[in-house]
Predicted model as a PDB file, atoms N, CA, C, CB and O in Angstrom, pLDDT in the B-factor column:
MODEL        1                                                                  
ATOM      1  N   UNK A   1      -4.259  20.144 -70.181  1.00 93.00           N  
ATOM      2  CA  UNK A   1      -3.488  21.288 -70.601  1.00 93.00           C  
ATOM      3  C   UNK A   1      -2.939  22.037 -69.377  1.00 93.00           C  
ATOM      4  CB  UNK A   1      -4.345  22.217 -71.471  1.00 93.00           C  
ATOM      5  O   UNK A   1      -1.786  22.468 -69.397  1.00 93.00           O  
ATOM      6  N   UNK A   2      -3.493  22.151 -68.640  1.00 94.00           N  
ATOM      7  CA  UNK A   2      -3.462  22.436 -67.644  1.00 94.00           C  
ATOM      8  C   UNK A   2      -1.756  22.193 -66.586  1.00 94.00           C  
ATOM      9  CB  UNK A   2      -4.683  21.759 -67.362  1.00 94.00           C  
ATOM     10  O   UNK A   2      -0.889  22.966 -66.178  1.00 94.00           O  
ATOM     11  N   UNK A   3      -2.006  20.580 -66.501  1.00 95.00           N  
ATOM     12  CA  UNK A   3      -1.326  20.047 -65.858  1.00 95.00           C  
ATOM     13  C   UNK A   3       0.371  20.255 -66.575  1.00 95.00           C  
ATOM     14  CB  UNK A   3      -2.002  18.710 -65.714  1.00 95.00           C  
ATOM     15  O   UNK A   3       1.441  20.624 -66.090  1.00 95.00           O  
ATOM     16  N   UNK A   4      -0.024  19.845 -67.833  1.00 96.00           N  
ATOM     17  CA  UNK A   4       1.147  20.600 -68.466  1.00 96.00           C  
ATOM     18  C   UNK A   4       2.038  21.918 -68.624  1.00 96.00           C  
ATOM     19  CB  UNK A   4       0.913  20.538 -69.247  1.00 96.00           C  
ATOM     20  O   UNK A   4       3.241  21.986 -68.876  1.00 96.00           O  
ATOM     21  N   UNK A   5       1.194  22.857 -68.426  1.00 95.00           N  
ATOM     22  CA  UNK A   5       1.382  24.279 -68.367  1.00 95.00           C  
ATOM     23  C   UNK A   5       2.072  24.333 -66.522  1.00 95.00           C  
ATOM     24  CB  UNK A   5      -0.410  25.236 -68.766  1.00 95.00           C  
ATOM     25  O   UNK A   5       3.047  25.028 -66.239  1.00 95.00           O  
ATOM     26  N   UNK A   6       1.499  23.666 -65.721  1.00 97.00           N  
ATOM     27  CA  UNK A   6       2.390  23.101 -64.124  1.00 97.00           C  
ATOM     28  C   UNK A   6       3.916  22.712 -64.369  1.00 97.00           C  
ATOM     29  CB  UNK A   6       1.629  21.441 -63.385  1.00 97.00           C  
ATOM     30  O   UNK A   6       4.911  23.292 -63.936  1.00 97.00           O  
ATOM     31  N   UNK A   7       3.853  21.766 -65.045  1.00 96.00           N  
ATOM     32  CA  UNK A   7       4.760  20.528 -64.898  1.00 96.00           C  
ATOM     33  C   UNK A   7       6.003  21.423 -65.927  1.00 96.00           C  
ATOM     34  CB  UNK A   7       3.938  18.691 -65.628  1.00 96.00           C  
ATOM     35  O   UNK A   7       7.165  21.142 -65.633  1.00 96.00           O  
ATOM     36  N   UNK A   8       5.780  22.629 -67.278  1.00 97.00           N  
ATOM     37  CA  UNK A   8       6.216  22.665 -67.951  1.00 97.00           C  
ATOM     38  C   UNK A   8       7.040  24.339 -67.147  1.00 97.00           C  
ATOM     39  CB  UNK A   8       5.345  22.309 -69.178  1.00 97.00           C  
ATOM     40  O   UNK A   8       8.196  24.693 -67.377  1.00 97.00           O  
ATOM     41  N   UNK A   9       6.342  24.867 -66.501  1.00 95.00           N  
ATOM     42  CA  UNK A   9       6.623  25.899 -65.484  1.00 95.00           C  
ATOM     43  C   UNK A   9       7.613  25.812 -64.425  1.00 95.00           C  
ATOM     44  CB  UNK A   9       5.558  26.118 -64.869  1.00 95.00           C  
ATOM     45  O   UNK A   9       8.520  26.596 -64.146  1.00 95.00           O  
ATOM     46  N   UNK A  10       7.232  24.590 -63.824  1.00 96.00           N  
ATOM     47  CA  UNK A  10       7.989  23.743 -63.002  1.00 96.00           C  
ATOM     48  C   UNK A  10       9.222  23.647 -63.513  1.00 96.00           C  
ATOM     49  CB  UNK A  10       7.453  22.496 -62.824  1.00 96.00           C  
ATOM     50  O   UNK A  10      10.147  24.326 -63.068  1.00 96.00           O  
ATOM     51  N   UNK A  11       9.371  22.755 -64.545  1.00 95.00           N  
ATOM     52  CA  UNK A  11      10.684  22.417 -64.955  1.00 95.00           C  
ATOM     53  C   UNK A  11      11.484  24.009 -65.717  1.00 95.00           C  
ATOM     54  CB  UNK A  11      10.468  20.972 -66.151  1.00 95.00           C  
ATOM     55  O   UNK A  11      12.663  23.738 -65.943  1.00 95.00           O  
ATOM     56  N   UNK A  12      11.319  24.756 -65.928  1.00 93.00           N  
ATOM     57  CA  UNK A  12      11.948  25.781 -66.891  1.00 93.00           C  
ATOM     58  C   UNK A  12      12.020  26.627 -65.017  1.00 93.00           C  
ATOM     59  CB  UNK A  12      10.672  26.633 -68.719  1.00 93.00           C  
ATOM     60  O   UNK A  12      11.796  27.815 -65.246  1.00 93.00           O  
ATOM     61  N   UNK A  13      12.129  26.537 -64.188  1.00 92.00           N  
ATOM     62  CA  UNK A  13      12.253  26.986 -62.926  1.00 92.00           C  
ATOM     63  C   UNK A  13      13.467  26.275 -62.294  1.00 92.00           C  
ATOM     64  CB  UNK A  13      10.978  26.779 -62.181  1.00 92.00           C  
ATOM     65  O   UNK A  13      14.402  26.909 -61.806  1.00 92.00           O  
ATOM     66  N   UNK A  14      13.418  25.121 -62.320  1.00 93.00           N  
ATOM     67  CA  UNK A  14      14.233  23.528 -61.817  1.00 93.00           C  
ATOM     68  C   UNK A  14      15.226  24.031 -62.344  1.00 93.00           C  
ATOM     69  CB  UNK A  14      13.818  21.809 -62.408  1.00 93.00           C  
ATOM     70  O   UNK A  14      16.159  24.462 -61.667  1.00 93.00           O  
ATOM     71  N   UNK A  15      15.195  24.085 -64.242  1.00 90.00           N  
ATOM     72  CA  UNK A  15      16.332  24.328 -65.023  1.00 90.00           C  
ATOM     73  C   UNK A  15      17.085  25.484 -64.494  1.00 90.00           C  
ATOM     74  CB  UNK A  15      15.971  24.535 -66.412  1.00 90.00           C  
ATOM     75  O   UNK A  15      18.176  25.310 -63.951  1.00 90.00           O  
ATOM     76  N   UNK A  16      16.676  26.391 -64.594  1.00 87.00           N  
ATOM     77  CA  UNK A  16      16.890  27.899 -64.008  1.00 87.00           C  
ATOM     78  C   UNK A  16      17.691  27.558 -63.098  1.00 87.00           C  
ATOM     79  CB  UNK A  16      15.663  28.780 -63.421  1.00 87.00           C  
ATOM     80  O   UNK A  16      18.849  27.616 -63.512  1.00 87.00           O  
ATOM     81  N   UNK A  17      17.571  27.052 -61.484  1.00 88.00           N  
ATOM     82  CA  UNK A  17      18.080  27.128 -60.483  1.00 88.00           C  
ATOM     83  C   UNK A  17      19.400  26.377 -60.634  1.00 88.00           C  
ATOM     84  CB  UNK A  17      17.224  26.763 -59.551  1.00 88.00           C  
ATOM     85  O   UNK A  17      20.453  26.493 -60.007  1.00 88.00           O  
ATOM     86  N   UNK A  18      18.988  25.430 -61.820  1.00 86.00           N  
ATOM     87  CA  UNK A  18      20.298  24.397 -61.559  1.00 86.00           C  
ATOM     88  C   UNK A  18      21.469  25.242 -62.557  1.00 86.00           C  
ATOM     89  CB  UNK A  18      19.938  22.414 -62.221  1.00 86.00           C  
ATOM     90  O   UNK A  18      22.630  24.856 -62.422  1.00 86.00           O  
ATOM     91  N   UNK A  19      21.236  26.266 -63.455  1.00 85.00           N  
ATOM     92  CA  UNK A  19      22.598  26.697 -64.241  1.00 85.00           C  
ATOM     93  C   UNK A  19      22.372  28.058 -64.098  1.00 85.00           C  
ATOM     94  CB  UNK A  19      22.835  26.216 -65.902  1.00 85.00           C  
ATOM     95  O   UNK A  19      22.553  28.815 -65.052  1.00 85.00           O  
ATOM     96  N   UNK A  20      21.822  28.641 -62.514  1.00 82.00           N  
ATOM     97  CA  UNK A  20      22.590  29.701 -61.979  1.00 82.00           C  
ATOM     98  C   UNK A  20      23.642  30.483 -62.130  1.00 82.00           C  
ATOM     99  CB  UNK A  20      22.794  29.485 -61.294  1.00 82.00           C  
ATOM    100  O   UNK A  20      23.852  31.649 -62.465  1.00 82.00           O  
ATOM    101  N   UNK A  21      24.387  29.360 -61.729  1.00 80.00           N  
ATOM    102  CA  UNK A  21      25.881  29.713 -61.694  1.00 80.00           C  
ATOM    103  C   UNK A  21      26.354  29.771 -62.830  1.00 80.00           C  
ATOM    104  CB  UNK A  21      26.710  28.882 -61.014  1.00 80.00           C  
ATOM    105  O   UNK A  21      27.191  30.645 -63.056  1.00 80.00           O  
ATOM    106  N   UNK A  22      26.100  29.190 -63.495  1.00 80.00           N  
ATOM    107  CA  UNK A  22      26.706  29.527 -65.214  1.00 80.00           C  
ATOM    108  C   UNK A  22      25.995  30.533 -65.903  1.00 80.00           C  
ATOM    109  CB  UNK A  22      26.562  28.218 -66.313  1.00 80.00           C  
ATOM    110  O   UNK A  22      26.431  31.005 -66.953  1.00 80.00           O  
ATOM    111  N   UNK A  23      24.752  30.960 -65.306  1.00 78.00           N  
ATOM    112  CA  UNK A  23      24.157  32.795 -66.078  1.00 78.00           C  
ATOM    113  C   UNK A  23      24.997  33.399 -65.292  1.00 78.00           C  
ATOM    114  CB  UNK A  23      22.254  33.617 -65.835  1.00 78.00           C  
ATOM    115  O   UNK A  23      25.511  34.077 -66.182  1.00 78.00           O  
ATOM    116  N   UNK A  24      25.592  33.730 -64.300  1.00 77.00           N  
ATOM    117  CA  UNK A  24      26.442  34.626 -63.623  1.00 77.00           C  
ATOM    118  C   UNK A  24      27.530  34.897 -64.227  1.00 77.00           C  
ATOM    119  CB  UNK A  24      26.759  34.260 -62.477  1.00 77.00           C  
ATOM    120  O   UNK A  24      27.929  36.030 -64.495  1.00 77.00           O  
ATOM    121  N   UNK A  25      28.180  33.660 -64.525  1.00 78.00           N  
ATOM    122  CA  UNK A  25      29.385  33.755 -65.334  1.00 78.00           C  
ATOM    123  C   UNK A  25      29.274  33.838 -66.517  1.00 78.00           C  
ATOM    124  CB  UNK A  25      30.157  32.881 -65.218  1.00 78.00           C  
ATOM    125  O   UNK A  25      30.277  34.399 -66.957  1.00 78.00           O  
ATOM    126  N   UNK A  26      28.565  33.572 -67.315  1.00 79.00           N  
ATOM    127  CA  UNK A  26      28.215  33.793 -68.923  1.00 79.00           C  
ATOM    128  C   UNK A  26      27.868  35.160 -69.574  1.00 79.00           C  
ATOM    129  CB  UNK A  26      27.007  32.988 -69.250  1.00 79.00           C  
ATOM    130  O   UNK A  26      28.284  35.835 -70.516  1.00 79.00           O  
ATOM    131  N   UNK A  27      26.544  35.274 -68.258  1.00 80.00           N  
ATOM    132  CA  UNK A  27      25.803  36.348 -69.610  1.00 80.00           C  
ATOM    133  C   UNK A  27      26.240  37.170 -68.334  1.00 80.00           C  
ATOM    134  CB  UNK A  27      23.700  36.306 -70.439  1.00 80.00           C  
ATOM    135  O   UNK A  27      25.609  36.696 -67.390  1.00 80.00           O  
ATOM    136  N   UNK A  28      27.027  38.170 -67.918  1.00 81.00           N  
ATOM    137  CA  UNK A  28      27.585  39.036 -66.968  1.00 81.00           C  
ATOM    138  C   UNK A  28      27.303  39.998 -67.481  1.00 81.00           C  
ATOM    139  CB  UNK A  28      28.847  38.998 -66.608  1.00 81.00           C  
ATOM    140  O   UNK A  28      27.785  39.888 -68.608  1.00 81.00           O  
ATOM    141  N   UNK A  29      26.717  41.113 -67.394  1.00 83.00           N  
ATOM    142  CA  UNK A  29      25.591  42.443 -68.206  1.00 83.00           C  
ATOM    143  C   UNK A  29      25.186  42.440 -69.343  1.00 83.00           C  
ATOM    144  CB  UNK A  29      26.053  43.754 -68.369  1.00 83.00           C  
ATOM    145  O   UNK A  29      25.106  43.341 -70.178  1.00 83.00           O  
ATOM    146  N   UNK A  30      24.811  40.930 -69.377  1.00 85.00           N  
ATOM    147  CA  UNK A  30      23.396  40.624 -70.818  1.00 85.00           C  
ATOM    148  C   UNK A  30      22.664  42.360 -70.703  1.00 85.00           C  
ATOM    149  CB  UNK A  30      21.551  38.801 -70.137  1.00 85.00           C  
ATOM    150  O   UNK A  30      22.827  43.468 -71.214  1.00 85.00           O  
ATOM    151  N   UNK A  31      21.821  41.699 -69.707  1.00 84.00           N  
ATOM    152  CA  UNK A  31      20.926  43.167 -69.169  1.00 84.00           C  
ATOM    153  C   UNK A  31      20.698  44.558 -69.784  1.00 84.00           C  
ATOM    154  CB  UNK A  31      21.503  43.642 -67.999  1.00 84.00           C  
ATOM    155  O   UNK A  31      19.661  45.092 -70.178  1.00 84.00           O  
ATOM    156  N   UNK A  32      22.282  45.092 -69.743  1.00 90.00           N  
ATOM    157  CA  UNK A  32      22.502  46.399 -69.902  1.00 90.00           C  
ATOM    158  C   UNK A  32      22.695  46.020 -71.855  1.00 90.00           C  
ATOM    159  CB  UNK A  32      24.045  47.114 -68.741  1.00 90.00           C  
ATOM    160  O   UNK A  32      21.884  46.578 -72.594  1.00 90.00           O  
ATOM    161  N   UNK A  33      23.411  45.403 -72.279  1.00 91.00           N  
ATOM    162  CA  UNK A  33      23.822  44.924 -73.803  1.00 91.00           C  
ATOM    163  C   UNK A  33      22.291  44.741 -74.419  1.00 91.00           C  
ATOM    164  CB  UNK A  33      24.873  43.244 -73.864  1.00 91.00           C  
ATOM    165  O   UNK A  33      22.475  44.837 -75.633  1.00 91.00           O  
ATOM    166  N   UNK A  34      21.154  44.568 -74.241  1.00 92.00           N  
ATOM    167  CA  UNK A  34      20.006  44.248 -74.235  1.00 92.00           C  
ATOM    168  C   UNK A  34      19.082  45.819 -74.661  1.00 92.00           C  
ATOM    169  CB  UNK A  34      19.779  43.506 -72.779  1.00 92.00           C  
ATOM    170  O   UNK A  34      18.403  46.296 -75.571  1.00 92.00           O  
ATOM    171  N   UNK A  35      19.637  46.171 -73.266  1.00 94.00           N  
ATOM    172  CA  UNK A  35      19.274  47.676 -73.404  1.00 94.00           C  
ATOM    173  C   UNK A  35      19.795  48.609 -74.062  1.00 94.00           C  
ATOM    174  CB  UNK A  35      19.288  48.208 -72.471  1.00 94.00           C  
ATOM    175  O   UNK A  35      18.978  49.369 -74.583  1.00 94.00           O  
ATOM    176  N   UNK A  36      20.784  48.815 -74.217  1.00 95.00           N  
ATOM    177  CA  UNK A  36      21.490  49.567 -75.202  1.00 95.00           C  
ATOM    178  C   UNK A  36      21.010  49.338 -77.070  1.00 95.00           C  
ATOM    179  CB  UNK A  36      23.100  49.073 -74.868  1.00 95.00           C  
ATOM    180  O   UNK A  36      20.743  50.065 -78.027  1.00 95.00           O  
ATOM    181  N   UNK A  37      21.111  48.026 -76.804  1.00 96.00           N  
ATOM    182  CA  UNK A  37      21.273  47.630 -78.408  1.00 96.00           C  
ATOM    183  C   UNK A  37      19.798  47.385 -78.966  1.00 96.00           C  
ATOM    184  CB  UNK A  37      22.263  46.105 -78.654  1.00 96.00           C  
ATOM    185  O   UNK A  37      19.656  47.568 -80.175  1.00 96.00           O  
ATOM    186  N   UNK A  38      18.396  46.890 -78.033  1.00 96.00           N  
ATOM    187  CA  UNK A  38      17.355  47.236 -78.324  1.00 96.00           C  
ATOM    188  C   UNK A  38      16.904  48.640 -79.025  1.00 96.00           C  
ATOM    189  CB  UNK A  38      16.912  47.022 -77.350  1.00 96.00           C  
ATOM    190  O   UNK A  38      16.490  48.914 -80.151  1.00 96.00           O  
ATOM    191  N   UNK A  39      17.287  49.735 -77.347  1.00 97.00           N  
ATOM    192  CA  UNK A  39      17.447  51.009 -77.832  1.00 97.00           C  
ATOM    193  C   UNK A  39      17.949  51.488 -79.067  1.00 97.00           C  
ATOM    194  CB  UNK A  39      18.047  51.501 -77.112  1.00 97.00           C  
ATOM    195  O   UNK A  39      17.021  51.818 -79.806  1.00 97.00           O  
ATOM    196  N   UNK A  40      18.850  51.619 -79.469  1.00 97.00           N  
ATOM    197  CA  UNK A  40      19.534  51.839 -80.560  1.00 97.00           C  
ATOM    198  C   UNK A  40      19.225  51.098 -81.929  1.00 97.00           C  
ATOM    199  CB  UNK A  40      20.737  51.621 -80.184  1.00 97.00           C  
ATOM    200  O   UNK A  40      19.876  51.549 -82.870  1.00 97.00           O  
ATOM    201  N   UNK A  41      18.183  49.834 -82.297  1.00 97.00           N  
ATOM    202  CA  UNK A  41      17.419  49.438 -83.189  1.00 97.00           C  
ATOM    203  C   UNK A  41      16.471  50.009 -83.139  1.00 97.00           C  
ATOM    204  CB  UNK A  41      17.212  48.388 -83.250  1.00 97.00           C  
ATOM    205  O   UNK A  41      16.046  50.305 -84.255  1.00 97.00           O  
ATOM    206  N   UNK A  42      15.660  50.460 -82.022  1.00 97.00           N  
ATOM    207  CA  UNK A  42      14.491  51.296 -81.776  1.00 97.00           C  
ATOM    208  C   UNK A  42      14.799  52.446 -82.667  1.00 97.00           C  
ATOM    209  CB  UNK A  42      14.260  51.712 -80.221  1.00 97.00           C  
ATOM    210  O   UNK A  42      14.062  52.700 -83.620  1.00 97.00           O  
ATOM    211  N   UNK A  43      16.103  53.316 -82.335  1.00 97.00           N  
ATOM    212  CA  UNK A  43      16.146  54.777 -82.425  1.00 97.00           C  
ATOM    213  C   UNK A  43      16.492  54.615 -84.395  1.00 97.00           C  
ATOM    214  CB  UNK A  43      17.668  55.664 -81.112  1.00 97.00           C  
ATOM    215  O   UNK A  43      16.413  55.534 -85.210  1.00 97.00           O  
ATOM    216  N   UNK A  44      16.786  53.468 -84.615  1.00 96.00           N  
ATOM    217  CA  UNK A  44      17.248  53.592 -86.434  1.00 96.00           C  
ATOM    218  C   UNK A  44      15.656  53.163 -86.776  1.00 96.00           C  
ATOM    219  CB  UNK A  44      18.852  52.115 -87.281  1.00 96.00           C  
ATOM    220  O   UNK A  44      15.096  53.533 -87.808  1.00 96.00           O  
ATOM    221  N   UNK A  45      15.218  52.591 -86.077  1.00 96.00           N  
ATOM    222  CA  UNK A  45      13.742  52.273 -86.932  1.00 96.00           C  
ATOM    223  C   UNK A  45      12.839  53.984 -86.918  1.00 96.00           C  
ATOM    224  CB  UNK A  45      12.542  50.705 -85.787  1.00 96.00           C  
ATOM    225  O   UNK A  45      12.263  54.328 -87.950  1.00 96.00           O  
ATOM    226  N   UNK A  46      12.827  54.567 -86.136  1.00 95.00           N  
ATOM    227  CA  UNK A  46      12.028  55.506 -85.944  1.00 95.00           C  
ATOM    228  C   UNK A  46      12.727  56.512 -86.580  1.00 95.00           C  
ATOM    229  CB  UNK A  46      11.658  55.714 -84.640  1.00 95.00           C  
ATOM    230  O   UNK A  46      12.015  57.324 -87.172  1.00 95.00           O  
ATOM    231  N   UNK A  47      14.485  56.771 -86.647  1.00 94.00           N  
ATOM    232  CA  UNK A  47      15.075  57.734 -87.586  1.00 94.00           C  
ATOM    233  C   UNK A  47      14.455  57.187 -89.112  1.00 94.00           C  
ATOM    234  CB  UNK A  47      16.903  57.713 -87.454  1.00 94.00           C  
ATOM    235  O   UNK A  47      13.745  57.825 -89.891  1.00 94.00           O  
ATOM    236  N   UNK A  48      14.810  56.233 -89.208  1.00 94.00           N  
ATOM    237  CA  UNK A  48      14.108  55.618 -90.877  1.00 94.00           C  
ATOM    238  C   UNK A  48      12.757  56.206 -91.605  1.00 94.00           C  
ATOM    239  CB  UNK A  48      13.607  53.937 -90.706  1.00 94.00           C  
ATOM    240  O   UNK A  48      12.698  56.704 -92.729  1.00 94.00           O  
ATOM    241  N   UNK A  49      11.389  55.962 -90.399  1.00 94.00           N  
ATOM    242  CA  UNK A  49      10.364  56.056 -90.845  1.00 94.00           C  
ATOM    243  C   UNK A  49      10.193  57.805 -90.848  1.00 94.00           C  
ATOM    244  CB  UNK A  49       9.420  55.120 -90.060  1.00 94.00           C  
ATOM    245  O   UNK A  49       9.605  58.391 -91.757  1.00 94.00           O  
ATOM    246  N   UNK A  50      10.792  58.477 -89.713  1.00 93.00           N  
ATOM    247  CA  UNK A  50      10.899  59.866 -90.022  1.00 93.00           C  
ATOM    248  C   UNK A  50      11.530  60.475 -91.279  1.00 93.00           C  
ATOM    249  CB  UNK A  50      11.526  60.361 -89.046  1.00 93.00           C  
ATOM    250  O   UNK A  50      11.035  61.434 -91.872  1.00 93.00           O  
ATOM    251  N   UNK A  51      12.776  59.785 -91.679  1.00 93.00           N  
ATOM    252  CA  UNK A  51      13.227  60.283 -92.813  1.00 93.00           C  
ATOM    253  C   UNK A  51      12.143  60.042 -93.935  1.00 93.00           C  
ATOM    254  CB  UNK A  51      14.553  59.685 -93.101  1.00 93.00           C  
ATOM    255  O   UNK A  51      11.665  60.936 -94.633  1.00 93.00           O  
ATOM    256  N   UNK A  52      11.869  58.879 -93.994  1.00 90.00           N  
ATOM    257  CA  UNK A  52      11.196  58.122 -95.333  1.00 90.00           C  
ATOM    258  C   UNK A  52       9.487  58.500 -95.828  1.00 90.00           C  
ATOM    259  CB  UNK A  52      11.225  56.347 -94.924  1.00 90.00           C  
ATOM    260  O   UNK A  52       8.849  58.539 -96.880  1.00 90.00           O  
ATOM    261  N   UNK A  53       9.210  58.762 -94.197  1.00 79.00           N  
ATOM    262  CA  UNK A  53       7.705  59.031 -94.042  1.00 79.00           C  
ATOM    263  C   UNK A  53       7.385  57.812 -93.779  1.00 79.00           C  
ATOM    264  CB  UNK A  53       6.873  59.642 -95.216  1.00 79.00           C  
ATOM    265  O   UNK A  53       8.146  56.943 -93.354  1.00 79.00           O  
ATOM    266  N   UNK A  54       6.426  57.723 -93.986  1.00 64.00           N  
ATOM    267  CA  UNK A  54       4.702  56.536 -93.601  1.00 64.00           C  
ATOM    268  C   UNK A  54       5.351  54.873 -94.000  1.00 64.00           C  
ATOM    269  CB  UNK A  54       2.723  57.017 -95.286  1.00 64.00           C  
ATOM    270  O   UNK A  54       4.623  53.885 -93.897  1.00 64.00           O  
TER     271      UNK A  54                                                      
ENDMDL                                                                          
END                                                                             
């Protein structure tokens, strides 16, 4: 299990490095879109349960 949890780390790292260049150009302020729109599901879940109660 072990060795797998290496080898499986390893490669999702490998992958990573090799399509760099295409997260740069793709997801270009994922980041911030992430944050905003998390936030803002956050803020309707908690307006909800305040309105609704328990």
């Amino acid at each position: 299990m072990i060795f797998f949890v290496l080898v499986f780390g390893a490669l999702i790292v490998w992958s990573y490095r090799k399509d760099i260049k295409n997260h740069e150009r793709y997801y270009k302020n994922a980041g911030k879109k992430v944050l905003i729109y998390g936030s803002l599901i956050i803020a309707i879940f908690v307006a909800i349960r305040i309105i609704f109660g328990n």
